[in-house]
C-alpha positions in Angstrom: 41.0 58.1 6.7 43.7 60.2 7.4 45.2 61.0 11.2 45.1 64.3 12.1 47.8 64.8 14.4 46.5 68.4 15.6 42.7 67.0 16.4 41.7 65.8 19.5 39.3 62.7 19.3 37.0 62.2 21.9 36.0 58.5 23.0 32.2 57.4 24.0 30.8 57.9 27.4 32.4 56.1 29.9 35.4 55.6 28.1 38.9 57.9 27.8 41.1 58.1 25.2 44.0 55.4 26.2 48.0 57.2 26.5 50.9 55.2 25.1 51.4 53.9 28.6 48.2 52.5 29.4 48.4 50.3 26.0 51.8 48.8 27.2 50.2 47.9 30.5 47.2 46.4 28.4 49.3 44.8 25.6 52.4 43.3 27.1 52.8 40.8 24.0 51.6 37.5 26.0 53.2 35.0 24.9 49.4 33.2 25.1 47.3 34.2 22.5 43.8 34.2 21.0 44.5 34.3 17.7 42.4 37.1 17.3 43.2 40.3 15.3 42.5 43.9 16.9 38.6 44.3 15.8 38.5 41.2 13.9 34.7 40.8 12.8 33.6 43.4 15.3 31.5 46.9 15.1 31.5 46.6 11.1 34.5 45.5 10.4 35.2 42.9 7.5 38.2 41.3 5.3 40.6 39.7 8.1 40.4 43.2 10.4 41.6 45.5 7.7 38.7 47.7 6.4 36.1 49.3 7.7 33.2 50.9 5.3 35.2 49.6 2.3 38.2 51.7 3.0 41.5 50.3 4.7 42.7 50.9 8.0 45.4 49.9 10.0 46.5 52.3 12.8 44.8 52.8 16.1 46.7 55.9 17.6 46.6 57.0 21.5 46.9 60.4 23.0 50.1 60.7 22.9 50.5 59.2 20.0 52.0 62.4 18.3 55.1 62.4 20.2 55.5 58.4 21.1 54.3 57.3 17.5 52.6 54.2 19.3 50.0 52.3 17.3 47.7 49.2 17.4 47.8 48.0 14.5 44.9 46.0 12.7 46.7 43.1 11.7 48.0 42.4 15.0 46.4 40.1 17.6 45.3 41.6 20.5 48.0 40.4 22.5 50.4 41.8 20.4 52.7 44.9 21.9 52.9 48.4 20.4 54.1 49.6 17.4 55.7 52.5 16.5 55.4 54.7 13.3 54.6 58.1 12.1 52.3 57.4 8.9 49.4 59.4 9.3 47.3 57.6 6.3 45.2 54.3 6.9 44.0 55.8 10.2 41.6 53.4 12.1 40.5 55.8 15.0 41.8 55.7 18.2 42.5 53.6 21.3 39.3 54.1 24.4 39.6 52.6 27.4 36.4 51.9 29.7 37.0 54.5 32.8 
């Protein structure tokens, strides 16, 4: 579960893959809040957000996630703003916006 900095992931139909931008318009750090983390229980994933398929992951990276660093991290809530790193391991996929 590695990023690859040089690949470019493609999101489902009907969806794009989300710039650095577009996340800060999404996640503006509300001072509301769910209390829910990023994927929490959803699609397959277990143990408080932070594995998928038994292996951990914690960065959700965005197109331009190469030069920003931007992330979304797992054990954040959804609300949460950005983050910004350049680790490349625990890669959780990327971020997909419906178009």
């Amino acid at each position: 579960n590695t990023w690859d900095k040089s690949k470019y992931y493609d999101c489902p139909s009907g969806y794009h893959w989300a710039c650095t931008e577009e996340g800060r318009k999404i996640f503006k750090g509300n001072t509301r809040r769910s209390y829910t983390y990023v994927y929490y229980d959803q699609c397959g994933w277990r143990d408080s957000a932070l594995s998928y398929g038994g292996v951990e992951r914690y960065y959700f990276r965005f197109r331009d996630s190469v030069t920003t660093n931007a992330y979304k991290h797992t054990r954040n809530y959804d609300e949460d703003q950005l983050q910004f790193g350049t680790s490349t391991s625990n890669f959780a996929g990327i971020v997909c916006i419906k178009d």
